[in-house]
C-alpha positions in Angstrom: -18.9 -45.8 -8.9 -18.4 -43.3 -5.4 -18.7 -45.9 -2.6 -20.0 -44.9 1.0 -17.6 -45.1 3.6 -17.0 -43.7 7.3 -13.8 -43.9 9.6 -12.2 -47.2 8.0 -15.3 -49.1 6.6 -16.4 -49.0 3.2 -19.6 -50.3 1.9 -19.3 -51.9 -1.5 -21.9 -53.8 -3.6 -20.5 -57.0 -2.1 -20.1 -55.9 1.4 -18.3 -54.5 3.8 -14.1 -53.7 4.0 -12.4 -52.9 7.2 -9.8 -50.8 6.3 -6.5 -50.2 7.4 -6.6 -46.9 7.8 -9.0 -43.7 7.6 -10.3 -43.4 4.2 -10.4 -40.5 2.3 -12.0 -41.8 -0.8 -13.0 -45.3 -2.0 -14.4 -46.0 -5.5 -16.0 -49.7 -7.4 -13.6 -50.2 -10.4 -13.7 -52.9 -12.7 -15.1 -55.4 -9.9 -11.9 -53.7 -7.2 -12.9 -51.5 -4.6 -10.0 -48.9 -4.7 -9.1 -46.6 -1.4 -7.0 -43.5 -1.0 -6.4 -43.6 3.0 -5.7 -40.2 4.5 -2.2 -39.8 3.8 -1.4 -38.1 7.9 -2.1 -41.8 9.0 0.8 -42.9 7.1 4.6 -41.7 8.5 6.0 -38.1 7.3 9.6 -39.3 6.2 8.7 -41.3 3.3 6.3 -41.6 0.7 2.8 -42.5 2.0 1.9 -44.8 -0.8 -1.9 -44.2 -0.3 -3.3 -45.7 -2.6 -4.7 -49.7 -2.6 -6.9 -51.5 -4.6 -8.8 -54.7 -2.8 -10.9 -57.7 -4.0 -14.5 -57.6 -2.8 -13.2 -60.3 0.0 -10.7 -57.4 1.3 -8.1 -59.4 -0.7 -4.8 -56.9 -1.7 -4.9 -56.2 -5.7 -2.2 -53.9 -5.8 -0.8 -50.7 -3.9 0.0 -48.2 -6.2 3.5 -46.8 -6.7 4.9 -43.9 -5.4 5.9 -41.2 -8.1 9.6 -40.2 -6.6 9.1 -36.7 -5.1 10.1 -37.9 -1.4 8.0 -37.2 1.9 5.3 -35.0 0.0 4.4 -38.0 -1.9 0.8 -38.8 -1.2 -2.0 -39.8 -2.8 -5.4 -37.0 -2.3 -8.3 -37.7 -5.0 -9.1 -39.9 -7.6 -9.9 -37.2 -11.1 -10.9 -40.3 -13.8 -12.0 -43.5 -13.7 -11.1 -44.4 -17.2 -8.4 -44.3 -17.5 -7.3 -43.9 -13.6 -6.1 -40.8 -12.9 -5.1 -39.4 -9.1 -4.1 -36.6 -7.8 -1.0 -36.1 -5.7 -0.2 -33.6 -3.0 3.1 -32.5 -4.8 0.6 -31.1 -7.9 0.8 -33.9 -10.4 -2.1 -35.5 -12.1 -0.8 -39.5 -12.0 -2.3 -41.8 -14.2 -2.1 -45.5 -13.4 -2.7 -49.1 -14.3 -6.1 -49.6 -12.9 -5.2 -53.4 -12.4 -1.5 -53.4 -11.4 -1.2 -49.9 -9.8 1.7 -48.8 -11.9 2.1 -45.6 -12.3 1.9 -45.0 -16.8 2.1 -41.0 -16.9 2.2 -38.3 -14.6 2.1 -34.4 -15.4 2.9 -31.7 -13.2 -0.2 -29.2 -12.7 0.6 -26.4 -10.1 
């Protein structure tokens, strides 16, 4: 379920979150609200690491792994819900643990 969100709030059936940073998508998974932040609020030498799943208190789940491909290693849409899939700025389709963040399988696209 697509949540409603604005600057670095998101509305979720339980609430509010203040997020950390600017969000760039936010979804209601299996009771987690999960966020991709925009990946330019996050430094440009290293891996952003985007990608965080919360409790509906604002609790950290998990933040998902990064998938080894250096600074352009960000996190920019969310394709599947079941099973997670993401995909990443360097042109891979990631597919993760939906409750640990782990990253299970990732194919290159571009």
């Amino acid at each position: 379920m697509k949540l409603s969100f604005q600057g670095n709030q998101v509305i979720h059936p339980g609430g509010e979150l203040e997020a950390q940073y600017p969000v760039q998508e936010a979804r209601f998974l299996d009771g987690k609200i999960v966020v991709i932040y925009d990946y330019m609020a996050f430094p440009q030498d290293a891996p952003a690491r985007n990608l965080f799943a919360y409790d509906q208190s604002g609790g950290l789940i998990w933040r998902a792994e990064d998938i080894g491909q250096g600074r352009t290693d960000a996190y920019v849409n969310i394709l599947s819900e079941a099973p997670l899939k993401v995909g990443n700025f360097s042109g891979f389709e990631v597919e993760l643990d939906a409750s640990t963040g782990k990253v299970l399988n990732k194919v290159f696209t571009k």
